[in-house]
SELUMVO-607769 format. One line per field, with one value per residue (C-alpha): residue number from 1; residue in one letter; z, x, y. Coordinates in Angstrom, 1 decimal, always signed. Each point is the difference from the previous one (the first is absolute). Layout:
! residues N
k <- NUM, ... .
r <- A, ... .
up <- Z, ... .
east <- X, ... .
north <- Y, ... .
//
This chain:
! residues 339
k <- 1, 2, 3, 4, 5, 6, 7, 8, 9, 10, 11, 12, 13, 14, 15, 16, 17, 18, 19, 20, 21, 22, 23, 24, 25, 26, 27, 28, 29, 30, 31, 32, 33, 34, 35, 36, 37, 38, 39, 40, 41, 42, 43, 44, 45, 46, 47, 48, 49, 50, 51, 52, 53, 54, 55, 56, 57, 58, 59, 60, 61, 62, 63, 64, 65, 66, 67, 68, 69, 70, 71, 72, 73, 74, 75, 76, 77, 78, 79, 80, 81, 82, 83, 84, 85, 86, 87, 88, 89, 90, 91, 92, 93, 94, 95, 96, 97, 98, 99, 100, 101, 102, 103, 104, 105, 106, 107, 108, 109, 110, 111, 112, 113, 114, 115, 116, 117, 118, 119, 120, 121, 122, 123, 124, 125, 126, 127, 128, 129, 130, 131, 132, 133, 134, 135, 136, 137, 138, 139, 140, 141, 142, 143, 144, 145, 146, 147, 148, 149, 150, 151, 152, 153, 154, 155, 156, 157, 158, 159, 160, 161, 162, 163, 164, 165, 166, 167, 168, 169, 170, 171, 172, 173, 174, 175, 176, 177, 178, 179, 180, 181, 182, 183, 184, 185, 186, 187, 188, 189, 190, 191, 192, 193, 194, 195, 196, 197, 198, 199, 200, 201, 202, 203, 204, 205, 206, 207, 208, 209, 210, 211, 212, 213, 214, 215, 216, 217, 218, 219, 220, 221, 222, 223, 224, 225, 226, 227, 228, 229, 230, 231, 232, 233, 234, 235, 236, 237, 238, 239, 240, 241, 242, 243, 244, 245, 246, 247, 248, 249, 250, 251, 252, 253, 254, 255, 256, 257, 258, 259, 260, 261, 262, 263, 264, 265, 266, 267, 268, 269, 270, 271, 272, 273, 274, 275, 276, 277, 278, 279, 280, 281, 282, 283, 284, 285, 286, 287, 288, 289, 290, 291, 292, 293, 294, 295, 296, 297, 298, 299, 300, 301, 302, 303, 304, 305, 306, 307, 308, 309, 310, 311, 312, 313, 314, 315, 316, 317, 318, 319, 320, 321, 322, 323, 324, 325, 326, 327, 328, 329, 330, 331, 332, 333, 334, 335, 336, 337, 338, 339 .
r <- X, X, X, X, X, X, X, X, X, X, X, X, X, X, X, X, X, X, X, X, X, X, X, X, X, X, X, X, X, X, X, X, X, X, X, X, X, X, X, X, X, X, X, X, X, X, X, X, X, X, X, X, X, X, X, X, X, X, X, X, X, X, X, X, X, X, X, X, X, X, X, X, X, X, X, X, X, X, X, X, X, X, X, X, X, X, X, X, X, X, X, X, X, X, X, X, X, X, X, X, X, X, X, X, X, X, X, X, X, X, X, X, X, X, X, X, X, X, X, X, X, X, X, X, X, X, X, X, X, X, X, X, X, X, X, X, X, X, X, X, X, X, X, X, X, X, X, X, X, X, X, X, X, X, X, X, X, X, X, X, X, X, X, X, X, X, X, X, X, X, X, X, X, X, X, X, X, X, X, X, X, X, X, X, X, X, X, X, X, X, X, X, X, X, X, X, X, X, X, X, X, X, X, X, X, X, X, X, X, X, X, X, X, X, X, X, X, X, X, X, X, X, X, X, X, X, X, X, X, X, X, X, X, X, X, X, X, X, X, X, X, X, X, X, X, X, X, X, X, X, X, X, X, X, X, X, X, X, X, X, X, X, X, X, X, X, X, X, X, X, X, X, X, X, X, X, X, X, X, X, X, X, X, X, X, X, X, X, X, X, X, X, X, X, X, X, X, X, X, X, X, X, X, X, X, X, X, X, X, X, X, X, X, X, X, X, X, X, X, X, X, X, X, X, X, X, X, X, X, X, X, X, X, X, X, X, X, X, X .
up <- +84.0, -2.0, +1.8, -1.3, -1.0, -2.5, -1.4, -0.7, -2.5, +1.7, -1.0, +1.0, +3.2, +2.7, +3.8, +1.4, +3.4, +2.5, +3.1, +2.7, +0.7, -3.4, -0.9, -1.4, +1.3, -2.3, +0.6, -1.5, -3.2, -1.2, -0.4, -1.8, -1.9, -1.7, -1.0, -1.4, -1.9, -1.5, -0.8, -2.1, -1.9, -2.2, -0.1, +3.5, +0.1, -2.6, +2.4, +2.8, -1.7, -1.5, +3.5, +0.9, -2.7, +1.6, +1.1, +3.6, +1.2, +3.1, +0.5, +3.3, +0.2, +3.5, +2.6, -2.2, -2.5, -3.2, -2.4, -4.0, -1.9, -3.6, -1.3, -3.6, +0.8, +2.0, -2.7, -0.8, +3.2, +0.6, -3.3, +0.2, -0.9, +2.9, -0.7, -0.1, -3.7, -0.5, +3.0, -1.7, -3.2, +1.3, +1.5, +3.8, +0.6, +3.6, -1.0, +0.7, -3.5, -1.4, +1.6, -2.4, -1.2, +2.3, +3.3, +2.8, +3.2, +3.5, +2.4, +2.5, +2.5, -2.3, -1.6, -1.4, -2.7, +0.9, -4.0, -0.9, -1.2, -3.4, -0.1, +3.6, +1.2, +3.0, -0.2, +1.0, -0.8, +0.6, -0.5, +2.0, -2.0, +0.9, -1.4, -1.2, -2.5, +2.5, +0.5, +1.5, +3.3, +3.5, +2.1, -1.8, +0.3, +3.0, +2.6, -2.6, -0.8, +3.5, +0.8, -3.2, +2.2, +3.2, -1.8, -2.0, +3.8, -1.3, -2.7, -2.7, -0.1, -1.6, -1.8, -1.6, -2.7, -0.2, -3.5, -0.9, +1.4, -1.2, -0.7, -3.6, +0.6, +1.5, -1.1, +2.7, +3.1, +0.9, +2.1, -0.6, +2.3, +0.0, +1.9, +3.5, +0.3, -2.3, -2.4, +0.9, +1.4, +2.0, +2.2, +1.8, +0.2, +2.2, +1.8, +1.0, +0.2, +2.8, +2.0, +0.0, +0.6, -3.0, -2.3, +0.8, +2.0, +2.2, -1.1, +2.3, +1.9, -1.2, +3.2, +1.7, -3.5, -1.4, -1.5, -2.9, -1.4, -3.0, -1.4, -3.0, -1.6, -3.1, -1.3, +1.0, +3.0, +1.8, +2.4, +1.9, +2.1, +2.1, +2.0, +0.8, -0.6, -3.5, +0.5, +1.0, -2.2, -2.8, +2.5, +0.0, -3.7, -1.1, +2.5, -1.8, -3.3, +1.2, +0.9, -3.4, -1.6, +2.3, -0.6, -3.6, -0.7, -1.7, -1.9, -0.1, +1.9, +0.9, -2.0, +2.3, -0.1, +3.1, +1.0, +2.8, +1.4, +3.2, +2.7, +2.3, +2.1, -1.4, -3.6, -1.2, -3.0, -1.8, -2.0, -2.5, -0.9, -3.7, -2.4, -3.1, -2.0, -2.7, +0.3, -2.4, -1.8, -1.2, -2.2, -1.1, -3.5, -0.1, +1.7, +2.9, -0.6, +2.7, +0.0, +4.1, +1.2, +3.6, +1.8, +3.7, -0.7, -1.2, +2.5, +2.2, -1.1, -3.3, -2.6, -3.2, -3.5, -3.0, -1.9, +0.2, -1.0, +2.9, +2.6, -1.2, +0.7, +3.2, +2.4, +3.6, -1.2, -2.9, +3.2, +2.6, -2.7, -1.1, +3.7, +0.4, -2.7, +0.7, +3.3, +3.0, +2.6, +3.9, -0.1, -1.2, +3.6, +2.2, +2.0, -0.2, +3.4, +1.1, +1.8 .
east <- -78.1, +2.5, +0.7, -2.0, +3.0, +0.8, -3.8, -0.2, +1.6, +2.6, -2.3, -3.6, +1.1, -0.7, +1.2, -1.0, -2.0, +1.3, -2.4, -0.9, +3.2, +0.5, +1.0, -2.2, -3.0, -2.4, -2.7, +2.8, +1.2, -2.9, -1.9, +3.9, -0.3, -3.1, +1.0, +2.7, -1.6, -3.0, +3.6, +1.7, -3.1, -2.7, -2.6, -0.1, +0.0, -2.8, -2.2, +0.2, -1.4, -2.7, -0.6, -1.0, -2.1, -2.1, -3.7, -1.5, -2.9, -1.4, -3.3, -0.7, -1.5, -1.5, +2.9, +2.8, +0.6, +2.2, +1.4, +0.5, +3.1, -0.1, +3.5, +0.6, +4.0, -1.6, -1.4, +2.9, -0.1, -4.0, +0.0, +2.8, -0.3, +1.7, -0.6, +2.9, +0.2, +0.0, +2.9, +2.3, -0.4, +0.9, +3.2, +0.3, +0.0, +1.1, +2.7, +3.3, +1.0, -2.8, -0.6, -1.2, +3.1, -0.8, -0.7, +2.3, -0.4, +0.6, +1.3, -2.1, +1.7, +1.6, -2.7, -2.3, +0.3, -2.3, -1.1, -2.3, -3.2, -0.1, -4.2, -0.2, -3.8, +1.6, +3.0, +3.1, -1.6, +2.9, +0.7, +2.0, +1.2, +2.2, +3.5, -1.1, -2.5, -2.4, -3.5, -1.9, -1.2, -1.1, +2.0, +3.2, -0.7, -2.0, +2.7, +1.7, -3.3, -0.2, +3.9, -0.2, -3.2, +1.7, +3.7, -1.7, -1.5, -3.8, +0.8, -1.1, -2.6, +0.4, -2.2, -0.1, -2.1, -0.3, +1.2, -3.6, -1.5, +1.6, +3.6, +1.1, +3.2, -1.0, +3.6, +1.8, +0.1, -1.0, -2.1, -0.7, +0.0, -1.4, +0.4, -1.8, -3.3, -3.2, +1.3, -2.3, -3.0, -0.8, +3.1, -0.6, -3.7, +0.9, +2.2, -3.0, -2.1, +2.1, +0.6, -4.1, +0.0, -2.7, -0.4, +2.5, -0.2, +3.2, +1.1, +2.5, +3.2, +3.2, +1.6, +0.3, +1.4, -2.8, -3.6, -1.6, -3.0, -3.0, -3.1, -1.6, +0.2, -2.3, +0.2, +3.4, +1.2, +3.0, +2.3, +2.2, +3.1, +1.9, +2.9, +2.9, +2.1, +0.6, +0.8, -3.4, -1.9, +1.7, -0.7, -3.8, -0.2, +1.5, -2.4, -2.6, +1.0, +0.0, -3.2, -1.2, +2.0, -1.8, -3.5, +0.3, +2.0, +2.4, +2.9, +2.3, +0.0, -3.9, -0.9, +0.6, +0.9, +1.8, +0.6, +2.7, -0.2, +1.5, -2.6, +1.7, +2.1, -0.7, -0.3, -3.1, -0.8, -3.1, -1.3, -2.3, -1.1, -1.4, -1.6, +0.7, +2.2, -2.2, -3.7, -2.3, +0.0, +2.8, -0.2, -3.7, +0.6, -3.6, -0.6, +0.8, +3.6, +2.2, +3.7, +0.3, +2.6, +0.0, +3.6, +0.5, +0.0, -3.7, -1.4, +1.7, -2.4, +1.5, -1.3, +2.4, -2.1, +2.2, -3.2, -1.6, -3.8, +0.9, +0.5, -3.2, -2.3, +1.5, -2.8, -0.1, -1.8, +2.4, +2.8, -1.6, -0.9, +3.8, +1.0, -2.4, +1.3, +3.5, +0.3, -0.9, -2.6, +0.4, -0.5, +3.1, +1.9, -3.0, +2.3, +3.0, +2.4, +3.7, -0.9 .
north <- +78.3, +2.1, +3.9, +2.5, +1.8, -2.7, -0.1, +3.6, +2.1, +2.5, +3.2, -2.4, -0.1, +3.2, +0.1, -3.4, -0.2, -2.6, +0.7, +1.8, +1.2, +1.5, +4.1, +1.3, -1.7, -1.9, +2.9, +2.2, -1.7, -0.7, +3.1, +0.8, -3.1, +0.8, +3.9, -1.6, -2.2, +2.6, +2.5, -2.5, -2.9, +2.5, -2.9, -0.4, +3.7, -0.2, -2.5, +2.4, +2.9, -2.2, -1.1, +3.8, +0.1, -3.4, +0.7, -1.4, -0.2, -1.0, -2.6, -0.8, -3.9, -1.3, +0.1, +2.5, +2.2, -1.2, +1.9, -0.4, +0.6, +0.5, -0.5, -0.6, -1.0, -3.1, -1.6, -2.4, -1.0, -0.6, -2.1, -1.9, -3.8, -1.9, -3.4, -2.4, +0.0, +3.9, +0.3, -2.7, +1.8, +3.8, +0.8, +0.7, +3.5, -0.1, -1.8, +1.8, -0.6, +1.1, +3.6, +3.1, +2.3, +2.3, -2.2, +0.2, -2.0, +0.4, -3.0, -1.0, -2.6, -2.1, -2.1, +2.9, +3.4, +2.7, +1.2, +2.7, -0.9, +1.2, -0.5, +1.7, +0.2, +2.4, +2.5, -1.8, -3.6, -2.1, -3.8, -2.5, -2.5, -3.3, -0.3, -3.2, -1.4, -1.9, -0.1, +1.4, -0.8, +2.0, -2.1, +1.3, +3.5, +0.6, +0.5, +2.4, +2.5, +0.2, +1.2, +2.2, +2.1, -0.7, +1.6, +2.9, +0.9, -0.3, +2.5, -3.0, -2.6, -3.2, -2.1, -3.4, -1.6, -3.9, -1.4, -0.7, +3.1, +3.0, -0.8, +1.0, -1.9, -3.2, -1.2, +2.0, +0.3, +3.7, +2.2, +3.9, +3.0, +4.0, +3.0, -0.2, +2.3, -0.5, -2.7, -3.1, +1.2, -3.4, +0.7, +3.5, -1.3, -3.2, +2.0, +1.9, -2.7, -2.2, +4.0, +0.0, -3.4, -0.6, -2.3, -2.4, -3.0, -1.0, -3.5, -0.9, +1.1, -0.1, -1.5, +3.6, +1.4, +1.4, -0.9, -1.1, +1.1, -1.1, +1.3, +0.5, +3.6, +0.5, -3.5, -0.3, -2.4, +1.7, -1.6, +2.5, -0.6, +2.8, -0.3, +2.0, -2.7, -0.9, -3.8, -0.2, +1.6, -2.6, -2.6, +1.1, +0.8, -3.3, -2.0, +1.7, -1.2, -3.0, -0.1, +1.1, -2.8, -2.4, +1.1, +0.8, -3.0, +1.6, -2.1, +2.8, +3.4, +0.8, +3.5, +2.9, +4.2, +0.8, +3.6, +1.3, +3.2, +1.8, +1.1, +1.9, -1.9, -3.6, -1.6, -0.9, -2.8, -0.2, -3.0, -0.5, -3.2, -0.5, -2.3, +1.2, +2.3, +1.8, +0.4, -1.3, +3.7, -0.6, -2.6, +1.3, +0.4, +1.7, +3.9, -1.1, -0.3, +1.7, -0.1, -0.2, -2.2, -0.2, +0.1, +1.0, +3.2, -0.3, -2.7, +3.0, +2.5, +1.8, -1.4, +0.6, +0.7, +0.1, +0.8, +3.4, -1.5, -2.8, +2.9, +2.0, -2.8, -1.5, -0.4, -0.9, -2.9, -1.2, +0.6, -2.2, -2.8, +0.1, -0.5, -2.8, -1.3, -0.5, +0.7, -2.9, +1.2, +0.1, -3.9, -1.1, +0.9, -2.2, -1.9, +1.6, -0.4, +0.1, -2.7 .
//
């Protein structure tokens, strides 16, 4: 693997990150980083104000709450064509290479570039991006969503959609990350729900390094690890996929979001299992057409509508069918062990 120094343009590159040990700290460039970027790239710029200008709207289901987005800038995203043919035909935007005029990237521990997101559902949407042109795949960036949380000391979340279940760029290896507080409404509510000790069921124990967790939450199973160690939590995360590759028979990776947060003292890693990538609305080609393309960020609870007349008649029904449709339910994790 070539040094990012030599894959970057001189004036693409801004103040690499090498770890823990780092000045400033990760929680400190980054909040920099982004200024920087909205200062000096007007379409990013552009994005953010349209982002103020979203709608929400809360609809509360049988267990939670979840809120709608409209966001016009999202539609590129929602609608685009990721099978293999369309990818080979498009360039890689992730790409070093192949960055907007305006992009500039941050170094993240040698193998990754922390870019804005220039369709951001949340202020300061960022994307983590291998240097290389890989796949992608969970087991290649697990360990480093979880040190990018663990580095920016809980002040970012990180969240990773499978390449047939919400990646736009199935092509390369990348996960995403946002600003800690509200983004994702699944992960404050399973914070809440392991402190009330509701709704969850304890799976097993990590060996004395924490303790995983699964339920079902409004048509969407949920298996939950939290350690304070962060070798474990990958440990328990990746034994999970594993599992799901098992059961569902998977050739390749098993389709999965997975969500890591900081919860106080320890890490905590939420996984959804799913089934599908697009509900059946969205290939209606009758009224029932909805452009709703579920990510992690909507099997998470904010559900992203590019389409004004798609966020009008959003129902708490249309919401839990959608969930049943892509998402496994509670079943999927019968039998899961360490053992």
């Amino acid at each position: 693997m070539k040094p990012i120094a030599h894959i970057l343009a001189d004036d693409t590159l801004i103040a690499p990150y090498a770890g823990a040990s780092a000045l400033p700290s990760l929680a400190g460039r980054l909040p920099a980083f982004i200024r920087q970027q909205l200062a000096t790239w007007p379409e990013l710029r552009e994005a953010h104000n349209g982002l103020k200008q979203s709608l929400y709207k809360k609809i509360f289901l049988n267990d939670l709450e979840v809120e709608l987005q409209h966001n016009p800038f999202r539609m590129k995203s929602s609608s685009a064509q990721v099978d293999r043919q369309s990818i080979e035909k498009r360039p890689c935007f992730l790409c070093p290479d192949k960055l907007y005029p305006h992009q500039r990237a941050l170094a993240y521990r040698d193998e990754w570039l922390v870019l804005c997101n220039p369709y951001p559902i949340f202020a300061g949407h960022l994307v983590i991006s291998h240097t290389e042109h890989r796949l992608q795949e969970i087991g290649s960036c697990l360990g480093a969503m979880i040190s990018f949380v663990a580095d920016s000391k809980g002040m970012f979340e990180t969240f990773y959609n499978g390449p047939a279940c919400g990646a736009s760029a199935p092509d390369h290896l990348h996960f995403q990350a946002y600003p800690a507080g509200g983004g994702i409404p699944l992960v404050p509510q399973v914070q809440l729900l392991l402190a009330a000790g509701m709704g969850l069921s304890q799976t097993d124990a990590m060996h004395g390094q924490g303790a995983c967790f699964a339920g079902e939450l409004d048509c969407r199973a949920v298996f939950i690890c939290r350690s304070p160690d962060s070798a474990a939590l990958e440990a328990g995360l990746i034994r999970a996929v594993s599992h799901l590759k098992k059961v569902t028979r998977a050739q390749d990776e098993p389709l999965v979001n997975i969500l890591i947060a900081a919860d106080g003292p320890d890490l905590i890693g939420i996984l959804l299992p799913r089934k599908a990538h697009r509900p059946a609305c969205y290939f209606s080609q009758d009224g029932g057409h909805m452009v709703v393309s579920p990510g992690a960020v909507d099997a998470g609870g904010l559900l992203v509508l590019p389409r004004r007349e798609d966020y009008e008649r959003m129902t708490r029904e249309l919401v839990l069918g959608i969930f049943s449709e892509v998402c496994h339910g509670k079943d999927i994790f019968e039998g899961f062990s360490f053992q």
